[in-house]
KEKOL-502944 format. One record per atom (N, C-alpha, C): residue number from 1; z, y, x. Coordinates in nm, 4 decimals. Layout:
N
<pos = NUM	Z = Z	Y = Y	X = X>
...
//
This chain:
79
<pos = 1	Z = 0.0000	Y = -0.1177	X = 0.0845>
<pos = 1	Z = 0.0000	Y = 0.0000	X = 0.0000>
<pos = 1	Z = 0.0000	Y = 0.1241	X = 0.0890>
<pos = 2	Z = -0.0611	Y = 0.2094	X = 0.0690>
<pos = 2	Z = -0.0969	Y = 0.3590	X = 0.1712>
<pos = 2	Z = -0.0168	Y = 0.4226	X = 0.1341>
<pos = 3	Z = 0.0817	Y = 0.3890	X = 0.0120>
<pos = 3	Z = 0.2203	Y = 0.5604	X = 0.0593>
<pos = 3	Z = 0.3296	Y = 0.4759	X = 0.1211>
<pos = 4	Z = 0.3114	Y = 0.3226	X = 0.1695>
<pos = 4	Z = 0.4688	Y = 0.2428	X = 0.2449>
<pos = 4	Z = 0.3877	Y = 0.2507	X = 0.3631>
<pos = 5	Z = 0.2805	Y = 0.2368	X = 0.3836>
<pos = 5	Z = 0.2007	Y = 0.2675	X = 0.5327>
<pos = 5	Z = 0.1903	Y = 0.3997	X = 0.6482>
<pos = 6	Z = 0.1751	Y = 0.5395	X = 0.5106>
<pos = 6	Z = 0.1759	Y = 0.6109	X = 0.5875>
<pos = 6	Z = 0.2273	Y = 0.7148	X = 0.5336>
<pos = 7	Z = 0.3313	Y = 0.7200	X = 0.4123>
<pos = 7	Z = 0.3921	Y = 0.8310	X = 0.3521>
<pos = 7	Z = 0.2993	Y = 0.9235	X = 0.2836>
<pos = 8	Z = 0.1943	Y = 0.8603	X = 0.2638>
<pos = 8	Z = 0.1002	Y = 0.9630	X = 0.1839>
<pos = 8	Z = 0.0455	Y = 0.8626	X = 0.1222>
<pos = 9	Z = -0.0076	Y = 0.9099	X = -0.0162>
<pos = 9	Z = -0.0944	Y = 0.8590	X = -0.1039>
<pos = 9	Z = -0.1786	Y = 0.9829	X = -0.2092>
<pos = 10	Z = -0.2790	Y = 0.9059	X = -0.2489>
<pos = 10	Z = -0.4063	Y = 0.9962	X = -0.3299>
<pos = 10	Z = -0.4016	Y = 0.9142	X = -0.4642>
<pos = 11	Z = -0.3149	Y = 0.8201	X = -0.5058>
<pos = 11	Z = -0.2827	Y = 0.8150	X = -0.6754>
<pos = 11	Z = -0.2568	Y = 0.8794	X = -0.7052>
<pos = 12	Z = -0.3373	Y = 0.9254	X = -0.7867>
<pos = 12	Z = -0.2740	Y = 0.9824	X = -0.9322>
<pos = 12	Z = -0.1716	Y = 0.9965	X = -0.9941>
<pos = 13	Z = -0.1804	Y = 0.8428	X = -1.0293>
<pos = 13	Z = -0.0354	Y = 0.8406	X = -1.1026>
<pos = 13	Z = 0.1391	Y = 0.8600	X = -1.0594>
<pos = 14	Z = 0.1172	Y = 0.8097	X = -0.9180>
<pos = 14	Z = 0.2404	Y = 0.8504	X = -0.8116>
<pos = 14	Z = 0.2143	Y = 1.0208	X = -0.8243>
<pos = 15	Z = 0.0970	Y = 1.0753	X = -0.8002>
<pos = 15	Z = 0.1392	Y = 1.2382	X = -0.7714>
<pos = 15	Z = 0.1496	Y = 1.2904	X = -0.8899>
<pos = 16	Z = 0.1430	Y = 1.1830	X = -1.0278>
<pos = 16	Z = 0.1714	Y = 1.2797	X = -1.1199>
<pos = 16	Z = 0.3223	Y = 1.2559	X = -1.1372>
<pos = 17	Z = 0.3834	Y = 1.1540	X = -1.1421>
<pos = 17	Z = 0.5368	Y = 1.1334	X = -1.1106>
<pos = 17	Z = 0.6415	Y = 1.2538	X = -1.0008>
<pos = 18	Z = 0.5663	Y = 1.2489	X = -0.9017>
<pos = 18	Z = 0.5926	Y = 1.3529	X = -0.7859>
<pos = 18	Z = 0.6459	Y = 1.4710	X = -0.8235>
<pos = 19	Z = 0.5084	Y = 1.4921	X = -0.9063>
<pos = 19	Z = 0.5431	Y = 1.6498	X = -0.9769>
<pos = 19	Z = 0.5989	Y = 1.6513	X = -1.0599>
<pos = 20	Z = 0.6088	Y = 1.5616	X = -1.1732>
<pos = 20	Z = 0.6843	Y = 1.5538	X = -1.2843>
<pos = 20	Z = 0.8915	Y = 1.5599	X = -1.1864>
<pos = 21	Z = 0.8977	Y = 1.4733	X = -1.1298>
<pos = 21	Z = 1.0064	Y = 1.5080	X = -1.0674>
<pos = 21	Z = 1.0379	Y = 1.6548	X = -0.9816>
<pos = 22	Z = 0.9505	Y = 1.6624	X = -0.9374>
<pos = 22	Z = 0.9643	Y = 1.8521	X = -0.8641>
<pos = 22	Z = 0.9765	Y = 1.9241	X = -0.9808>
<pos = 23	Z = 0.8962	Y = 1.9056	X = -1.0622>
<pos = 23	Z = 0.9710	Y = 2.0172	X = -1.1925>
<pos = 23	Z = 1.0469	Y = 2.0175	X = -1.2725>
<pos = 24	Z = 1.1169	Y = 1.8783	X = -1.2643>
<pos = 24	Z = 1.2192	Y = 1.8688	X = -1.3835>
<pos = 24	Z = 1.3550	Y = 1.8997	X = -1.2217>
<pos = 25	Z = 1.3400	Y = 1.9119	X = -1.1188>
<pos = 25	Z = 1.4583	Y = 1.9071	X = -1.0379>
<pos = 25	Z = 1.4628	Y = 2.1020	X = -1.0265>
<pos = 26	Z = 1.3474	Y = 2.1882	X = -1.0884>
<pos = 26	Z = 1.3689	Y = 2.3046	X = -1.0546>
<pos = 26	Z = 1.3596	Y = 2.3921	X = -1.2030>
<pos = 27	Z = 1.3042	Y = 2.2464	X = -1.3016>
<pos = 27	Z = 1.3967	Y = 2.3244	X = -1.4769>
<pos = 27	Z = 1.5456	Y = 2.3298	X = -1.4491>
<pos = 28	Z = 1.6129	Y = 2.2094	X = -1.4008>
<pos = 28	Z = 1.7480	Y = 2.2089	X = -1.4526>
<pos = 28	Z = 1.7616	Y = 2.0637	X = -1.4927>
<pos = 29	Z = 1.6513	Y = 2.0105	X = -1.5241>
<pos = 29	Z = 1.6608	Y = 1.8896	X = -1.6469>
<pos = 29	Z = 1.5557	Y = 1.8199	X = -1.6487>
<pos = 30	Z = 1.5740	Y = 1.6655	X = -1.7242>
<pos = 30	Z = 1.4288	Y = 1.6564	X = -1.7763>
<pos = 30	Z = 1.3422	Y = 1.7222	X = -1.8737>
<pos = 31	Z = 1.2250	Y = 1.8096	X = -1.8329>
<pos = 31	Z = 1.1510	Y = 1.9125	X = -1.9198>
<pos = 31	Z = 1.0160	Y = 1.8165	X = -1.9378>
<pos = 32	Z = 0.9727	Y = 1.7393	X = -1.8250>
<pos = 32	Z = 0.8276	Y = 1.7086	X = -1.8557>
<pos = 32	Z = 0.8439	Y = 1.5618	X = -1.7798>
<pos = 33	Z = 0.7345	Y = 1.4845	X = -1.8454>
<pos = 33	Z = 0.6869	Y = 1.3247	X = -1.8326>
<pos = 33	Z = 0.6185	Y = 1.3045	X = -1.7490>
<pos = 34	Z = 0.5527	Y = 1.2450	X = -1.6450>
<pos = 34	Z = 0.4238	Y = 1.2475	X = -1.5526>
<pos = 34	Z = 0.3408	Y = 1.2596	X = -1.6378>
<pos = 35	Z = 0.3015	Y = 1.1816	X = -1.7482>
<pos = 35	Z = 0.2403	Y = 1.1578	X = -1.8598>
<pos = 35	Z = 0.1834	Y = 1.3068	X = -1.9003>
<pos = 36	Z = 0.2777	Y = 1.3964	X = -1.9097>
<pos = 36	Z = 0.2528	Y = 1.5375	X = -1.9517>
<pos = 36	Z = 0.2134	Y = 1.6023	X = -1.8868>
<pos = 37	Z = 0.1484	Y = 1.5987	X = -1.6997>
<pos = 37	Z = 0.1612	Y = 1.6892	X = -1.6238>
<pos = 37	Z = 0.0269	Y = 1.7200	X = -1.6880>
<pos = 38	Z = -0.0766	Y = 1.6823	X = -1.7057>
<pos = 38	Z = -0.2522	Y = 1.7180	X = -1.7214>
<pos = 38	Z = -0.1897	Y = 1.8748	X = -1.8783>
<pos = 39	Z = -0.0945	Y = 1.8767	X = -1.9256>
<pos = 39	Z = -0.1463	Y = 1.9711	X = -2.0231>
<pos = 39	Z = -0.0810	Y = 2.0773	X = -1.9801>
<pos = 40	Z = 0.0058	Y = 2.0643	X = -1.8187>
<pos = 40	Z = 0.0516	Y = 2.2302	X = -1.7653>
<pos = 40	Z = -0.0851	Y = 2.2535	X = -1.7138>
<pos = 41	Z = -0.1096	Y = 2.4335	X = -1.7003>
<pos = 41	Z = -0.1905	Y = 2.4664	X = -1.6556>
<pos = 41	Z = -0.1787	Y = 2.4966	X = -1.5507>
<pos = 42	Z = -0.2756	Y = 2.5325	X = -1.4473>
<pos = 42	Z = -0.2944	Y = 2.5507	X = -1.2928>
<pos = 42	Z = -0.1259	Y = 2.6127	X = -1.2442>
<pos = 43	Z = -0.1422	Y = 2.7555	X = -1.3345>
<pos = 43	Z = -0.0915	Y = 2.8348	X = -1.2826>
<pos = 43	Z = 0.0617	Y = 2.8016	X = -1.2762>
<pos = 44	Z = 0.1115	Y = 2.7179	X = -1.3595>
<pos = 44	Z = 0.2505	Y = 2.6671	X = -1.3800>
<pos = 44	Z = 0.2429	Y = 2.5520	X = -1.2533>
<pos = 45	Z = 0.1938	Y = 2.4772	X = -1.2650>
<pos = 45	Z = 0.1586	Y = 2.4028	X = -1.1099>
<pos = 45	Z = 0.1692	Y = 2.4681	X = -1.0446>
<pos = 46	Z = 0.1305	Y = 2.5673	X = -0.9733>
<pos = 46	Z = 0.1346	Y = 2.6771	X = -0.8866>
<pos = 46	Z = 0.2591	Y = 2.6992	X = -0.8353>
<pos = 47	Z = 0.3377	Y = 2.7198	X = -0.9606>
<pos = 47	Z = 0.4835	Y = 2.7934	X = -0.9438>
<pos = 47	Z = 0.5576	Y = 2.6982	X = -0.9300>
<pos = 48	Z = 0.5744	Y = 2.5960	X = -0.9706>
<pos = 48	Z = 0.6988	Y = 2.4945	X = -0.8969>
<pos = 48	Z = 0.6075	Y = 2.4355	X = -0.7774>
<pos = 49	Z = 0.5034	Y = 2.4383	X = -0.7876>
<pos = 49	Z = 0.4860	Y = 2.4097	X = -0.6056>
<pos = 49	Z = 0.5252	Y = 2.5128	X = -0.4981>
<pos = 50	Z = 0.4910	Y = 2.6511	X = -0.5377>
<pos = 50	Z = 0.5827	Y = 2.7189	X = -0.4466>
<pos = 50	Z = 0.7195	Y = 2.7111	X = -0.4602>
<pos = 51	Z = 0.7713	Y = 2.6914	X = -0.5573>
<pos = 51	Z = 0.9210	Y = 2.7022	X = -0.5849>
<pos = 51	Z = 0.9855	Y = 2.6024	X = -0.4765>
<pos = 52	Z = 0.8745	Y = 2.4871	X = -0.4736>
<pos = 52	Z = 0.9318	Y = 2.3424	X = -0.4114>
<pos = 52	Z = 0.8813	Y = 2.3615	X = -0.2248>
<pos = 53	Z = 0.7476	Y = 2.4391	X = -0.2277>
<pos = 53	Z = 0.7636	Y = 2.4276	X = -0.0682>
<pos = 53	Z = 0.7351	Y = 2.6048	X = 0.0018>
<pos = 54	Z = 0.6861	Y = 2.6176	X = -0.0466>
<pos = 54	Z = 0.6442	Y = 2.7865	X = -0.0394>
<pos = 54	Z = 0.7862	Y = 2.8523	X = -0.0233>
<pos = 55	Z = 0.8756	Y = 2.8566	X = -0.0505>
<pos = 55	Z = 1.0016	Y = 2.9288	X = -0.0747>
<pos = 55	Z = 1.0895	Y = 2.8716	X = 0.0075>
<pos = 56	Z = 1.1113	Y = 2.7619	X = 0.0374>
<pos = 56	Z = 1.2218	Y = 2.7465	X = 0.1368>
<pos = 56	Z = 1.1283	Y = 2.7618	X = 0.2746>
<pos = 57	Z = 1.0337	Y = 2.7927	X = 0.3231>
<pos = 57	Z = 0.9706	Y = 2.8167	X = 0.4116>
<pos = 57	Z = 0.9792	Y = 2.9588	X = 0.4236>
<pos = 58	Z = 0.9230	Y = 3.0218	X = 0.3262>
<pos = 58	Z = 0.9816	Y = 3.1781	X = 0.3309>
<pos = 58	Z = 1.1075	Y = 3.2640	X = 0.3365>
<pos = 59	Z = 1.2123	Y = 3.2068	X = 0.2780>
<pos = 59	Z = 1.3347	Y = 3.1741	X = 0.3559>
<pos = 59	Z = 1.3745	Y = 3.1630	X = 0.4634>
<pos = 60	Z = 1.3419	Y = 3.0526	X = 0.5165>
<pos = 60	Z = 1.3993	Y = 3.0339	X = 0.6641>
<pos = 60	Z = 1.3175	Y = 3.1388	X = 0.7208>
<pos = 61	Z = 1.2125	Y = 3.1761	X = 0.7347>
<pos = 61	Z = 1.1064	Y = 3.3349	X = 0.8006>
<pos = 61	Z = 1.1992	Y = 3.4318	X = 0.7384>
<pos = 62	Z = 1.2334	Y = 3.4743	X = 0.6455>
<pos = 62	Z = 1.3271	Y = 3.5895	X = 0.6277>
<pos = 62	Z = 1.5033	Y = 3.5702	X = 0.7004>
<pos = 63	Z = 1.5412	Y = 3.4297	X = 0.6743>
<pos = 63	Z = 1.6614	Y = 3.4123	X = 0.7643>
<pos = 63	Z = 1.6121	Y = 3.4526	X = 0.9406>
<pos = 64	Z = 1.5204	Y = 3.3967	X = 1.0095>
<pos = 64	Z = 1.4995	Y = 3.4201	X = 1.1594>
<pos = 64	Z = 1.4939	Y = 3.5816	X = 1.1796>
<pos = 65	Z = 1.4306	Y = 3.6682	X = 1.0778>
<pos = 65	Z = 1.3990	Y = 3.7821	X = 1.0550>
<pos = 65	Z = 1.5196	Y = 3.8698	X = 1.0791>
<pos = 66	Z = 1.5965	Y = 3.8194	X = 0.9763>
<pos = 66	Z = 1.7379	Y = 3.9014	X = 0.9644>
<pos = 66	Z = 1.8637	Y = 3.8504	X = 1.1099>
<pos = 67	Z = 1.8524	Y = 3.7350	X = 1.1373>
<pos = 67	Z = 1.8904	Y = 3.7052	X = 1.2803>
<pos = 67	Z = 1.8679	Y = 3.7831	X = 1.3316>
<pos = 68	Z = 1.7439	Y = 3.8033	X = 1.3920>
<pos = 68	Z = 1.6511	Y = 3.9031	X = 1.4745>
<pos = 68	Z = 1.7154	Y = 4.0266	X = 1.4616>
<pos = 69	Z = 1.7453	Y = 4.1063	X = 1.3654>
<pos = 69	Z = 1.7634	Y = 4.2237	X = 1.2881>
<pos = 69	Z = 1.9413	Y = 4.2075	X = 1.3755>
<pos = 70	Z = 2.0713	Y = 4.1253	X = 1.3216>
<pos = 70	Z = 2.1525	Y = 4.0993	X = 1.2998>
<pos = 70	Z = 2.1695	Y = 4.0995	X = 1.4962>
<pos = 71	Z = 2.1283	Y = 4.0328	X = 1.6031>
<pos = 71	Z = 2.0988	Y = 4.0275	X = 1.7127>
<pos = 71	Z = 2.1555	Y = 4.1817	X = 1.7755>
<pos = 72	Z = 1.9950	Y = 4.2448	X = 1.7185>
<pos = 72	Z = 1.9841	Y = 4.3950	X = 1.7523>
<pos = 72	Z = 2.1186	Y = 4.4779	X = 1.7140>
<pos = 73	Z = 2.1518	Y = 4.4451	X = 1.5607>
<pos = 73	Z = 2.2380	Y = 4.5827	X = 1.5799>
<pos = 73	Z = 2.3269	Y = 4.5433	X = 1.6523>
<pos = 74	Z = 2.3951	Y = 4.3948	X = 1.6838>
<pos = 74	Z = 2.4901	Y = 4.3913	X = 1.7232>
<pos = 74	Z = 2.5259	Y = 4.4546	X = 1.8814>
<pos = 75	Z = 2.3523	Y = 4.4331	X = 1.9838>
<pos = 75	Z = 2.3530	Y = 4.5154	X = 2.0822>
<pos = 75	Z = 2.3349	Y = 4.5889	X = 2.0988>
<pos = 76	Z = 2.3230	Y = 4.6893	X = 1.9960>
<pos = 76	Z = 2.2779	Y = 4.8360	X = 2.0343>
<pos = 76	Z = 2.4244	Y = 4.9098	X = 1.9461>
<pos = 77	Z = 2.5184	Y = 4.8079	X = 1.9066>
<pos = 77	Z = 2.6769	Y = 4.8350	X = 1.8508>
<pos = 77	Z = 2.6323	Y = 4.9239	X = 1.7159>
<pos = 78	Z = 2.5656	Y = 4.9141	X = 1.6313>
<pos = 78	Z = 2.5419	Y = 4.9727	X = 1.4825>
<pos = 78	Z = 2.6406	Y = 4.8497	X = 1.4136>
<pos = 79	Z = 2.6390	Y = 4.9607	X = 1.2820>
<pos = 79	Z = 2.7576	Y = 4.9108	X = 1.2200>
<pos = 79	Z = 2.6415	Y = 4.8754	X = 1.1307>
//
């Protein structure tokens, strides 16, 4: 099987599960079925995929950022 081989797979039905779990872990709840993913539209796809990888990536770039920031004042003694 190619997702115990190499952690990836191109079923369908596994990536509709996938997502059905990424979005019910960033409703709160169970909201949607794999079964149901074909009647969200793009754009809702969109948003719990960034929610799920887009955002904690942008995060940690705004955490290194504010380090960076946090670094400085501390050597140049700003309060």
């Amino acid at each position: 099987m190619e997702l115990a081989r190499t952690g990836q797979t191109s079923d369908p039905m596994i990536l509709q599960i996938n997502l059905a779990r990424i979005i019910n872990r960033y409703s709160g709840g169970a909201v949607i079925t794999p079964w149901n993913i074909g009647d969200l539209s793009e754009e809702w796809i969109d948003v719990f995929h960034a929610l799920a990888f887009d955002l904690p990536e942008y995060e940690r770039g705004a955490k290194q950022v504010e380090d960076l920031f946090a670094k400085w004042r501390k050597a140049m003694k700003y309060r």
